[in-house]
ZAMARGU-4260 file (C-alpha; in steps of 0.2 Angstrom, whole numbers, plus 5000, padded with zeros to 4 digits):
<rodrens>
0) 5215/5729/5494 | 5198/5726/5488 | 5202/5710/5475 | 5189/5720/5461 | 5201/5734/5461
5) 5216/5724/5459 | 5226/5731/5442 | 5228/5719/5430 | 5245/5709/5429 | 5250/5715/5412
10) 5246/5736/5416 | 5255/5733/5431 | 5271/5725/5424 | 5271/5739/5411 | 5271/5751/5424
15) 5284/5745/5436 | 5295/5744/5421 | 5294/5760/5415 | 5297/5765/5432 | 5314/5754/5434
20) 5316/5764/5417 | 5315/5781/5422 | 5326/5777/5437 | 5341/5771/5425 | 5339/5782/5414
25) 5337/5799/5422 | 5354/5800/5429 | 5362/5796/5411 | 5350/5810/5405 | 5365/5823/5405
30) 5369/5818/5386 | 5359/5832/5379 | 5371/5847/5373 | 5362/5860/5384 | 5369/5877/5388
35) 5365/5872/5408 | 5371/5854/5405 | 5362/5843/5416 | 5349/5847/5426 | 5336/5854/5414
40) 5334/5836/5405 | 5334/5827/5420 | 5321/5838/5427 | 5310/5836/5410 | 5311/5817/5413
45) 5308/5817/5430 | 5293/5828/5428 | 5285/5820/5413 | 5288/5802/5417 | 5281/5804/5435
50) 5264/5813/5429 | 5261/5799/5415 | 5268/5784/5426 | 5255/5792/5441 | 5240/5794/5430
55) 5242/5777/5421 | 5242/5768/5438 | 5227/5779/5443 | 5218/5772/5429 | 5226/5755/5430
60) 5219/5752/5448 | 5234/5753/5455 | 5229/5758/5477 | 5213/5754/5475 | 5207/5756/5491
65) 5225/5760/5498 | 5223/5775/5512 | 5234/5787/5511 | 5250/5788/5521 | 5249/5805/5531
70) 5267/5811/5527 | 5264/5812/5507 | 5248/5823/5513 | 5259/5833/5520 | 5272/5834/5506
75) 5257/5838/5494 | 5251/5851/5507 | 5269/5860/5505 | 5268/5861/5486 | 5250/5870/5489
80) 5258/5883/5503 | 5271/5886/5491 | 5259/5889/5476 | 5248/5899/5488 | 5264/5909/5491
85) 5271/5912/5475 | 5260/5927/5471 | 5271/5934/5486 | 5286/5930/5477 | 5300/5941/5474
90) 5300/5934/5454 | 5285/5927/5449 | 5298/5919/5433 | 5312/5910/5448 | 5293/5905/5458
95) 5283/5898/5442 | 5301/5885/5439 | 5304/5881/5456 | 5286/5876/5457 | 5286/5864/5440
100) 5301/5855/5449 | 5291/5853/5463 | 5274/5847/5455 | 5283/5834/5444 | 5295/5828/5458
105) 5276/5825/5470 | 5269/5817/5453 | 5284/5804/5451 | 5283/5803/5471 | 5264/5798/5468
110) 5267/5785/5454 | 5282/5775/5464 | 5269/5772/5478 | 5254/5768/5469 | 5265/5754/5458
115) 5274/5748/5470 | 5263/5737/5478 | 5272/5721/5477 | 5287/5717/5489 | 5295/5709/5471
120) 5295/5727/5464 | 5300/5737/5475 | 5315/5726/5477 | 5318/5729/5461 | 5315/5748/5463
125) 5329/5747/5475 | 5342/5738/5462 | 5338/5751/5451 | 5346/5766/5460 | 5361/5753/5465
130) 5363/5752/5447 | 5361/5769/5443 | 5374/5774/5456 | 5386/5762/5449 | 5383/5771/5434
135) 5388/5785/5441 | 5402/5781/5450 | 5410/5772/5435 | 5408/5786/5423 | 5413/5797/5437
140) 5430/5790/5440 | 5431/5788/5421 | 5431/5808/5418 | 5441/5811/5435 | 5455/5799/5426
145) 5454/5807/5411 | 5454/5827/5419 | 5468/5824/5433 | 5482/5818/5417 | 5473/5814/5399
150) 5489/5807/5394 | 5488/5791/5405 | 5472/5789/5411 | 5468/5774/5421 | 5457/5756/5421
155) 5440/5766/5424 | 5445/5778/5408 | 5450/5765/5397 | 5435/5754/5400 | 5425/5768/5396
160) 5436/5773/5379 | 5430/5755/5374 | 5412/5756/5377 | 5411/5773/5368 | 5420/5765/5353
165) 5408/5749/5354 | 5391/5758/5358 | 5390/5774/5347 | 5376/5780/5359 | 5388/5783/5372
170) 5400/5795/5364 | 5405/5808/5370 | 5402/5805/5389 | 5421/5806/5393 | 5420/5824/5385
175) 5407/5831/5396 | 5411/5847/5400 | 5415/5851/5419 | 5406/5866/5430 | 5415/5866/5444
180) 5427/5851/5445 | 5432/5835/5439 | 5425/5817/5440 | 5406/5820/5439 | 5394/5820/5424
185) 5381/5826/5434 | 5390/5843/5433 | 5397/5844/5450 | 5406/5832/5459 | 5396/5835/5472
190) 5380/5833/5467 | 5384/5815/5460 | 5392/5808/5475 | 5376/5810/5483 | 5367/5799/5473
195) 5381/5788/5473 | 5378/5788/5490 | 5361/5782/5490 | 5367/5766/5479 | 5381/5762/5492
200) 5369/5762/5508 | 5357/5752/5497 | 5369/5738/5493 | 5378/5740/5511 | 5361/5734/5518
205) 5359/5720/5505 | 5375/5714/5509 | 5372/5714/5528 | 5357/5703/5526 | 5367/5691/5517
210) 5377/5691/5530 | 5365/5689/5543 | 5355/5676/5534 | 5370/5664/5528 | 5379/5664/5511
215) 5364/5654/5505 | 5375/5642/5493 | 5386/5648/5479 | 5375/5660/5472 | 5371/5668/5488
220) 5389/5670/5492 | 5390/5680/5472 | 5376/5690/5477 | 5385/5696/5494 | 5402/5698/5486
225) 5395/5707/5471 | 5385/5720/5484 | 5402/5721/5493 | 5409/5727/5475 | 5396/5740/5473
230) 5400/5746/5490 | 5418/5748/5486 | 5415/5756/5468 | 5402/5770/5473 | 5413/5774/5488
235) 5430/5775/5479 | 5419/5789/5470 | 5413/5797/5486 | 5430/5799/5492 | 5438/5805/5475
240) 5424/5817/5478 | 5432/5825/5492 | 5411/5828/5499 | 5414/5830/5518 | 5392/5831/5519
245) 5392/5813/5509 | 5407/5806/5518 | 5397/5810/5535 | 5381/5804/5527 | 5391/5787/5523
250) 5398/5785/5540 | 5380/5788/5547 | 5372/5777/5535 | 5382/5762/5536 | 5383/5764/5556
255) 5365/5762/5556 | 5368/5745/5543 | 5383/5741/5555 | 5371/5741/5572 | 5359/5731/5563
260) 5369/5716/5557 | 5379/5718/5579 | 5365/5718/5586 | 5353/5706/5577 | 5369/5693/5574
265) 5370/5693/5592 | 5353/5689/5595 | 5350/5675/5580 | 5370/5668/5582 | 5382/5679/5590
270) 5400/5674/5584 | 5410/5663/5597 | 5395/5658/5605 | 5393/5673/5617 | 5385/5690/5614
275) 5399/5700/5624 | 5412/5691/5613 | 5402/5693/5599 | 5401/5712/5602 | 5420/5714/5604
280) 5424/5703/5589 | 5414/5716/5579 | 5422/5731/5588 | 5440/5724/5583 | 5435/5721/5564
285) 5428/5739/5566 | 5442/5746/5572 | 5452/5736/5559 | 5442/5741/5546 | 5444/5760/5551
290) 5463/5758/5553 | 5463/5749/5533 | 5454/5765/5528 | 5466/5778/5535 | 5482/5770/5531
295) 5475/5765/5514 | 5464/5780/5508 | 5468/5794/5518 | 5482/5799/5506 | 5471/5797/5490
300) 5469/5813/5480 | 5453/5822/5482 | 5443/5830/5466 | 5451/5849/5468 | 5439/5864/5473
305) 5439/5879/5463 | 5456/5889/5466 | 5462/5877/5477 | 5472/5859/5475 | 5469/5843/5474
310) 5472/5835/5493 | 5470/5820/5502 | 5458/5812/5511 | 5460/5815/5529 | 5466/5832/5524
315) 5452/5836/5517 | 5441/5829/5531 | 5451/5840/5544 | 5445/5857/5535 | 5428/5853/5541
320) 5434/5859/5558 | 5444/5875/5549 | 5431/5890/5552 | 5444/5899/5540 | 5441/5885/5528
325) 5436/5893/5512 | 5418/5882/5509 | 5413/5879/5527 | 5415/5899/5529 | 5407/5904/5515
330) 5391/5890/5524 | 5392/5899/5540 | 5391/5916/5532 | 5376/5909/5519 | 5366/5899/5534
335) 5369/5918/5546 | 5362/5930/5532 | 5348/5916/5529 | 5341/5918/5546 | 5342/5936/5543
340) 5329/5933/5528 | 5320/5921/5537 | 5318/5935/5551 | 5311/5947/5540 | 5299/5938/5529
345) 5293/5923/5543 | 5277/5920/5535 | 5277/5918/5517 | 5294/5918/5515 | 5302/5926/5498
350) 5294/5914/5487 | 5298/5896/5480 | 5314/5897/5470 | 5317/5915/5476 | 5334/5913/5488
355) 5345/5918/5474 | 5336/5936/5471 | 5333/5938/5489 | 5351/5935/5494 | 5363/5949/5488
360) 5353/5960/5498 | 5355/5950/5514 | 5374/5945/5509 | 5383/5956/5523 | 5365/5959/5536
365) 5373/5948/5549 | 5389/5938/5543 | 5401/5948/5529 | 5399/5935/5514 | 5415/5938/5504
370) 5407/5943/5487 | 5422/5934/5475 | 5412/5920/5481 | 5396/5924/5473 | 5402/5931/5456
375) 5389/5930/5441 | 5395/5911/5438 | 5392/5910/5457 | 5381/5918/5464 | 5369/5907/5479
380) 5355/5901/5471 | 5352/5890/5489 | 5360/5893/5507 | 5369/5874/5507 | 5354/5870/5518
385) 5338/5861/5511 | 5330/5865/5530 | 5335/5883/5530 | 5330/5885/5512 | 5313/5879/5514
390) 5309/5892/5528 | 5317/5903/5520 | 5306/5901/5503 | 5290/5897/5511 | 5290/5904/5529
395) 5287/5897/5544 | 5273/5885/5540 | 5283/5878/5524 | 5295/5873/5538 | 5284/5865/5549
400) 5274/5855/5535 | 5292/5847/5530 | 5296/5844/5548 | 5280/5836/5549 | 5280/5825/5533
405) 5298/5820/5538 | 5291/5814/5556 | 5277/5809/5550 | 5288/5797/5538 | 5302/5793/5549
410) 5295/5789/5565 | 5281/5775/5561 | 5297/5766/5548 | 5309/5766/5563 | 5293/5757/5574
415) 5289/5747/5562 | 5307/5743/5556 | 5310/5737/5577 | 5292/5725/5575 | 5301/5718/5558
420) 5319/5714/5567 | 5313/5706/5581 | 5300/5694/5570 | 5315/5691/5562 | 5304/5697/5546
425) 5307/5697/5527 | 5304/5716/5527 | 5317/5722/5539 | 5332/5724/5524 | 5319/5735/5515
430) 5315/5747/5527 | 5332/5746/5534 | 5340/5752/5517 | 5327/5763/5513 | 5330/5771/5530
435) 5348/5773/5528 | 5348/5780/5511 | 5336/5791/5518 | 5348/5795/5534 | 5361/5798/5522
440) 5351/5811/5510 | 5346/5820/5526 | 5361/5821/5532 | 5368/5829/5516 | 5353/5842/5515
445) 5360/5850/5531 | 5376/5855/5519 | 5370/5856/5504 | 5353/5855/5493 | 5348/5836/5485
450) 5329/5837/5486 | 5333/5852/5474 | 5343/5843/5459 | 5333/5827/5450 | 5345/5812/5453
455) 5345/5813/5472 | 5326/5819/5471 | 5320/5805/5462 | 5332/5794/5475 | 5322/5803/5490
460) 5303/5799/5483 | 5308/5782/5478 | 5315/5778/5493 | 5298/5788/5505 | 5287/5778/5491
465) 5296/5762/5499 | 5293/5766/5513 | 5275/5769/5511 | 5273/5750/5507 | 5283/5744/5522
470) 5278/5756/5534 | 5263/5764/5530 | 5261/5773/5547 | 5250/5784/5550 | 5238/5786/5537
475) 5221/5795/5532 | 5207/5791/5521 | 5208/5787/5502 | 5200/5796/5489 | 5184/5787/5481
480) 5182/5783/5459 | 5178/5803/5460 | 5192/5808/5469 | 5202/5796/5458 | 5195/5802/5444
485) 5199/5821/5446 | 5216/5817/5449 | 5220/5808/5434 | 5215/5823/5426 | 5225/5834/5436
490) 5240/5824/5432 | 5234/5823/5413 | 5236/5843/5415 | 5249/5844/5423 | 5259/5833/5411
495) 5252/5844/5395 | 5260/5861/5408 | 5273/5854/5410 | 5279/5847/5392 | 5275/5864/5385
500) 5286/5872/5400 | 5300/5860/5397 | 5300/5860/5379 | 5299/5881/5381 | 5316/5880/5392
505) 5323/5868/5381 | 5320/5877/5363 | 5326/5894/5374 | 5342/5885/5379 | 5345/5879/5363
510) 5342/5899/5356 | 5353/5905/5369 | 5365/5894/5363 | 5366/5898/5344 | 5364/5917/5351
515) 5379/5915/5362 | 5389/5905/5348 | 5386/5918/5334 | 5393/5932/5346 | 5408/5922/5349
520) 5410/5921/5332 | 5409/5938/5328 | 5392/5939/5316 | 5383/5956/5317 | 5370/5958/5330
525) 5357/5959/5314 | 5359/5940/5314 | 5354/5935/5333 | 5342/5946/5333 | 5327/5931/5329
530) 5335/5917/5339 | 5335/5930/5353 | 5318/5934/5352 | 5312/5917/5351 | 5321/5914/5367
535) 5313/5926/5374 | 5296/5922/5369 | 5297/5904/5376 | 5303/5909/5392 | 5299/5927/5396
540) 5307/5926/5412 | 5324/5918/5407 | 5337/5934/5416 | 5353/5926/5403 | 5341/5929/5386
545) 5336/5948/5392 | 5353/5952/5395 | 5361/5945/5378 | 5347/5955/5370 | 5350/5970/5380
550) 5366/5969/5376 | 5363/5965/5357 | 5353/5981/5357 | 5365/5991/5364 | 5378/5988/5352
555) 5367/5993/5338 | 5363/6009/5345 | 5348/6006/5351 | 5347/6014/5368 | 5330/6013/5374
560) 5325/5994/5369 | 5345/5989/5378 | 5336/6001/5395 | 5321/5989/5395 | 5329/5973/5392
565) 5340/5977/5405 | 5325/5982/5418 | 5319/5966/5411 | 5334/5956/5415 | 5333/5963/5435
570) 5316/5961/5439 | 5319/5944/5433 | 5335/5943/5445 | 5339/5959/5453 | 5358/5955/5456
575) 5364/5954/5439 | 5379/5964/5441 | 5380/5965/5423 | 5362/5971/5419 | 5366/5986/5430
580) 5382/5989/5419 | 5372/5987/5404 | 5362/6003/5412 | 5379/6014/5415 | 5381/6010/5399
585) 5366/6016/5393 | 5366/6031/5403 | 5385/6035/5397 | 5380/6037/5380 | 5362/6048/5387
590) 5371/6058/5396 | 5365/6055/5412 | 5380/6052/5422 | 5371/6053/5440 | 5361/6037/5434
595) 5379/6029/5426 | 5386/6033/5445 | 5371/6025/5453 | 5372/6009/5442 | 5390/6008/5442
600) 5387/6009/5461 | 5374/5994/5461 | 5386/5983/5448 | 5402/5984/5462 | 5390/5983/5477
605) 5385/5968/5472 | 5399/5961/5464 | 5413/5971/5471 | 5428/5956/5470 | 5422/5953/5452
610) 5436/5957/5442 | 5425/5959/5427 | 5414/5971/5433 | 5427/5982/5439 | 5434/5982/5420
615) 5416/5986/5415 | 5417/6000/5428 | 5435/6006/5423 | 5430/6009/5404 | 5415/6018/5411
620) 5426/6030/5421 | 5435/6031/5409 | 5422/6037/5394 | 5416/6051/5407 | 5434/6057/5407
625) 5439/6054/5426 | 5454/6045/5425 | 5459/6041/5442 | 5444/6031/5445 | 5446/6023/5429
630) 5463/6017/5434 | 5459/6012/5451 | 5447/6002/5444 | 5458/5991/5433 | 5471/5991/5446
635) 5457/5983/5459 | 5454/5970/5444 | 5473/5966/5442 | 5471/5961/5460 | 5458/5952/5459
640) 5461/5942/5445 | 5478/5935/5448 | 5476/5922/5431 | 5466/5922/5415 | 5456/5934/5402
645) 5452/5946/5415 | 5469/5950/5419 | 5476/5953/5403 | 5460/5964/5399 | 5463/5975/5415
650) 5482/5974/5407 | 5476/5980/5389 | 5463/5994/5395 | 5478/6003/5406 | 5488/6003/5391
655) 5475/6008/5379 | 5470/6022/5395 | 5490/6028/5395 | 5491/6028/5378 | 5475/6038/5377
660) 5483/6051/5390 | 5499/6053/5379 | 5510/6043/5392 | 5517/6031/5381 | 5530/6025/5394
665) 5517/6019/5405 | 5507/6013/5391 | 5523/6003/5383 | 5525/5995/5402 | 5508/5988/5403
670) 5508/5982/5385 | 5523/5972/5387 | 5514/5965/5402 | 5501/5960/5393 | 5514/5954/5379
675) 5522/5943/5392 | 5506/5935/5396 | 5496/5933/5380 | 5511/5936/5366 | 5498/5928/5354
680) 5483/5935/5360 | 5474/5949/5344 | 5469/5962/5357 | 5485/5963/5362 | 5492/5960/5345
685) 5479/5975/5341 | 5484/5987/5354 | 5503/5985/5352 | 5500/5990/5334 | 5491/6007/5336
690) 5505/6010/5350 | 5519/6009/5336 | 5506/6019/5324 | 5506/6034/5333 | 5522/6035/5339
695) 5533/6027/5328 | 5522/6026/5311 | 5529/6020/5294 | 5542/6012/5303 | 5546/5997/5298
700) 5542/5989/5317 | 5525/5996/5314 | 5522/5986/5299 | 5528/5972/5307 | 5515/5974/5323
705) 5500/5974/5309 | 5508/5961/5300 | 5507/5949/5318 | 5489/5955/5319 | 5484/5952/5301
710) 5491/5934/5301 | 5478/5930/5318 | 5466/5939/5310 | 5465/5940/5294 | 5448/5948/5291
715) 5455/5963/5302 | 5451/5978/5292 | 5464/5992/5297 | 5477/5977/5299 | 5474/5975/5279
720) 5476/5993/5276 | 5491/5997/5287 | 5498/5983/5275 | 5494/5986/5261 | 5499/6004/5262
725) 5517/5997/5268 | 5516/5985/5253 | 5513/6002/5240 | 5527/6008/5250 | 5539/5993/5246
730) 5532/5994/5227 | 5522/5979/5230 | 5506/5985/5221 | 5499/5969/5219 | 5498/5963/5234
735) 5492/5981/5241 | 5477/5980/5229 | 5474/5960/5239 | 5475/5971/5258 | 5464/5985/5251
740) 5451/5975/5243 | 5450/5965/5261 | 5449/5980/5271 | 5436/5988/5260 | 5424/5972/5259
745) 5426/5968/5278 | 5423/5987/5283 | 5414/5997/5268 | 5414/6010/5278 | 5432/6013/5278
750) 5433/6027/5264 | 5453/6027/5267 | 5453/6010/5260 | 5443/6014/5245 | 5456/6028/5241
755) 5471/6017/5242 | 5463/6005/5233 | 5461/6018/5218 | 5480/6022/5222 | 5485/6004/5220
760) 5475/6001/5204 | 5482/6016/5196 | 5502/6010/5201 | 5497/5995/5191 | 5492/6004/5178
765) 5473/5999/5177 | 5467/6017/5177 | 5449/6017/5171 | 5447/6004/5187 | 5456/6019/5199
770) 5445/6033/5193 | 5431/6023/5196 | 5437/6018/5214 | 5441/6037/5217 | 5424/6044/5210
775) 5414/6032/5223 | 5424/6038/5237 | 5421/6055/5231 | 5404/6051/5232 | 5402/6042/5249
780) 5413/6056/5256 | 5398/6070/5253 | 5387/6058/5261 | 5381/6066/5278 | 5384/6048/5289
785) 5403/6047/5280 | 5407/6065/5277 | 5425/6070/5275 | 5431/6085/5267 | 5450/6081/5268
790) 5448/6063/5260 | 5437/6069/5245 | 5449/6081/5240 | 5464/6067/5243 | 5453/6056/5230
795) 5447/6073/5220 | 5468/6077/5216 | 5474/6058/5213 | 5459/6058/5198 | 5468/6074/5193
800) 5482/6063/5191 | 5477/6049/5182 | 5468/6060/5170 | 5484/6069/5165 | 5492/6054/5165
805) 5480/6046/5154 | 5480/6060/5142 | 5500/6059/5142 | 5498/6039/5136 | 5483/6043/5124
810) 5471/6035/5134 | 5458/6050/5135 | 5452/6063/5127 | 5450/6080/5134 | 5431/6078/5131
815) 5431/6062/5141 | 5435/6073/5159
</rodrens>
């Protein structure tokens, strides 16, 4: 480096530390409540931090002079393919995201190796994702204790008890909700078990060169034992994981650190004074070490997959060979229908972040993918290969650029990693650790996707940006102070797009948030209309906001904004199931029932083991009056879904369906089915109650069904009437006025109400109150939204009533009628 362009020590010490920083801190980004939980955060810091920590070292001095390694050329050169292909994409909303990951993964890829110019840093670089990992791991086995029996726990979930009761900052990280499994705050087991293993190879290798080199005194011998911990901790984790991609990546990782310390311990000293003894010494502690691990770890519990149970270890490894293996079919069936899309668009692919819209329509083109596996909540937004994925985003030549960069990164590291061992050089423990965490990334991206999710992405670029500084390889020329120059402004840039795009997803997530809470809550439509909007209007293209607000808009009757926010919603991702039943819907209440056929036709199409959408379907059918296909589309769900709400809702819309048909023995079988499995539940309480009202009402069990519903909810309108109108009967006027009054403030539109409530005001003898009840039914029952002849006149003879009765007690005068 030109000594005139060496950064100052101060800039450059700020800026290695803000890079440790980010590097500890990003995977312990999960603590923001977001709708999507982690990755949205980590994403934001990645991005952010890398674009500032790049353009500060730009205009700190940092690689002055430094030419640039050819493999980040490349890397660079796939982000501009990609954003040359994005006006090809399928959806430009899916292409414009997949893109900012992207740009602020390269920028963060681009500050590592501009600042890590010392050997001392990047030392320090590596310690970082060790700690990170062990991070990870420890919280990770915290939760997993905590999720497989709350009651006990263990020694990870009660360490972590006391540090959230210690450090208030940390509360709440035992409660982070799970996605898929337990034991991983990143929000998938998965997914953290792949950093974790990059802190486990990291440490490995440390520990290997302490081995090699000598204990080096007391604290030399901490050091080693203390990486040898590390070790143990992340890959306890791994294997509670139950990762058969991260257990290989392991195995190859530490057979890489394994050769290493054979072979260059039997060059330097080999044990018992002879290579070939040396060699088998080693192969006996191998073979020792491999025999501790089964006997001791191959019974250990595994964290359970979806549907299935927890098992052991070496079970778990044996279904990597069971082609009828639920997972590794459902990879062979994504990686066959993948080829197929690669086949169709080889050139520009379907566009950066676009697999997820491009797949349904590939999902049965070459291998049948079951479609339970790719439900709403499941459906493949990547093919379980980063390799195949990339092809199949970019085409062809996105392939071969990453091919490229990856051989262009790999190849000179392994040369000069070779040069390094046999000089017997300081360097050989970096590159050899930043070349097995790498091995072990690359390993994993042939079963599952880390370059796409931030922790293992910033792992990757930290690791290639230390491998830059070791092995540079082959390299081109470096930009001069103009080329420097623009690009601190295109980082600049691209920090100010990228904070207002992440600030956008964030303020949308949080909309969508208080928008799903309220409609859990049961507020009106009316008062999720505005965070709605906003959502929308900060992230256009988000397919979860159009939908809510199609849906929002359907339930106030407004058919033709719920039709556009539902074409909305599938251009943004054509294989909502449930945009295309928000358009039967639609055309249900049009009329147009040859487009509710063709939507409901979509919905099942793509979703056809989704028990959910076959109830949407069912009470479709069933509106249109055909029956049949109504109950063979709850029946289909009650197969489906062997547990949970979607049962008991296929359970309840049979029994409403019978009941509707005037077959109340069918209806009466499936309501105690429901009974049986949701005694407690309101819509069954609800349905249960109308049963005994039309066939057994004013019996005392029908008062008793409403009563049941009443007492779980209380603000139920028809509930409060039916009781209060068995209360008038029982003489207990009192508490009828109470049930009325409550039925006519939750539902002013039930008239009924307002009657009864006159009825009951008059038993108690207030009449001047009843008459005025009765006149303002009277007079909503003329009204051309509420008319009803049969109740005016009801109200029309009880003021007849109460007039002659008040006349009878001197109350009135014949004048006052």
């Amino acid at each position: 480096m030109d000594p005139t362009q060496q950064p100052r020590l101060l800039p450059l010490r700020l800026l290695e530390g803000l890079l440790f920083l980010l590097v500890l801190v990003t995977p312990l980004a999960f603590h923001a409540p977001l709708q999507e939980q982690t990755e949205p955060v980590k994403a934001c810091l990645l991005g952010l931090g890398g674009s500032t920590l790049a353009a500060l070292a730009l205009a700190a001095g940092c690689g002055g002079g430094l030419r640039w390694p050819l493999a980040l050329v490349l890397l660079l050169g796939l982000i501009l393919w990609s954003l040359g292909t994005a006006p090809f994409a399928l959806s430009a909303a899916a292409a414009s995201e997949a893109l900012l990951r992207d740009l602020g993964a390269a920028a963060f890829l681009l500050g590592a190796w501009l600042v890590l110019e010392r050997p001392g840093a990047r030392r320090a670089a590596l310690v970082a994702l060790v700690l990170g990992s062990l991070i990870a791991a420890l919280l990770g086995l915290a939760q997993y204790e905590q999720a497989t029996d709350p009651a006990v726990g263990g020694p990870f979930s009660r360490g972590l008890a006391l540090l959230e009761a210690r450090i208030p900052v940390l509360t709440g990280l035992a409660s982070l909700e799970q996605t898929d499994a337990p034991g991983s705050f990143f929000g998938h087991t998965n997914v953290a078990a792949e950093f974790v293993l990059v802190g486990a190879l990291l440490a490995l290798a440390f520990a290997a060169r302490r081995l090699l080199r000598g204990p080096g005194g007391p604290f030399g011998l901490m050091l080693a034992v203390l990486a040898l911990g590390l070790v143990v901790l992340d890959g306890l984790f791994i294997v509670r994981s139950g990762s058969r991609g991260v257990l290989l990546g392991l195995a190859l990782g530490a057979a890489m650190i394994w050769s290493h310390l054979v072979l260059a311990g039997a060059r330097r000293q080999p044990l018992l004074g002879h290579w070939s003894r040396h060699l088998v010494l080693h192969g006996a502690v191998l073979a020792l070490l491999l025999a501790g691990l089964y006997f001791g770890l191959g019974g250990l519990a595994t964290s359970p997959r979806t549907g299935q149970e927890s098992v052991g270890l070496v079970a778990r490894l044996r279904t990597a060979l069971d082609l009828e293996n639920t997972t590794v079919r459902e990879r062979l069936d994504l990686w066959g229908n993948t080829l197929e899309m690669i086949e169709d668009r080889p050139v520009f692919g379907v566009g950066p972040g676009n697999f997820r819209v491009a797949y349904p329509d590939y999902a049965d083109r070459r291998r049948r993918h079951e479609q339970g596996r790719y439900g709403l909540r499941r459906q493949p937004s990547r093919p379980h290969n980063e390799y195949l994925a990339v092809i199949a985003e970019g085409g062809l030549p996105a392939g071969i650029l990453f091919l490229a960069a990856l051989a262009a990164l790999l190849l000179p590291a392994i040369w000069r990693f070779s040069a390094l061992r046999r000089a017997e050089a300081a360097g050989e423990t970096l590159v050899l650790a930043a070349l097995a965490g790498l091995a072990g990334i690359l390993v994993c991206s042939c079963f599952s996707f880390p370059l796409q999710m931030s922790g293992t992405r910033l792992a990757f670029a930290l690791l290639v940006a230390v491998l830059f500084r070791e092995a540079p390889g082959w390299t081109i020329g470096s930009p001069g102070p103009g080329g420097r120059a623009l690009l601190v402004v295109v980082l600049a840039t691209l920090f100010v797009v990228l904070a207002a795009a992440h600030r956008a997803r964030l303020k949308s997530s949080a909309d969508l948030r208080l928008a799903t809470s309220a409609v859990t809550a049961g507020i009106t439509p009316l008062g999720i209309d505005r965070a709605l909007d906003q959502g929308i209007a900060r992230s256009p293209g988000r397919d979860d906001l159009l939908l809510l607000r199609a849906q929002m808009d359907g339930s106030l009757g407004r058919l033709a904004e719920a039709e556009r926010g539902y074409q909305l919603a599938l251009e943004a991702h054509p294989a909502l199931a449930n945009a295309w039943i928000g358009l039967a819907g639609v055309g249900f209440r049009r009329g147009s029932f040859e487009a509710v056929r063709v939507a409901l036709r979509r919905a099942t199409r793509l979703q056809a083991r989704d028990p959910g959408i076959r109830i949407a379907a069912g009470r479709i059918h069933a509106g249109l009056g055909d029956r049949r296909a109504a109950i063979k589309d709850y029946e289909d769900a009650l197969a489906l879904a062997t547990t949970g709400p979607d049962r008991l809702a296929a359970m309840i819309a049979l029994a409403q369906l019978q009941a509707d048909a005037d077959r109340p023995t069918s209806a009466m079988h499936w309501l105690e089915q429901a009974t049986t499995l949701a005694p407690d539940d309101p819509a069954v309480l609800e349905i249960r109650a109308r049963f005994h009202e039309r066939y057994f009402a004013g019996s005392e069990r029908t008062h008793e069904a409403w009563a049941a519903l009443r007492a779980v909810r209380p603000e139920h309108a028809e509930a409060n009437l039916r009781c209060g109108q068995a209360e008038m009967k029982a003489g207990r006027y009192e508490d009828a006025l109470a049930s009325f009054e409550t039925a006519f403030v939750v539902d002013p539109r039930l008239l009924v109400a307002l009657v009864e409530r006159g009825a009951a005001q008059a038993a108690l003898g207030r009449l001047a109150e009843a008459r005025g009840s009765l006149i303002e039914a009277m007079r909503r029952a003329v009204l051309p939204e509420s008319r009803d002849p049969v109740l005016f006149e009801r109200a029309r003879d009880l003021i007849g009533r109460i007039e002659a009765r008040a006349r009878e007690e001197g109350l009135m005068k014949e004048d006052d009628r």
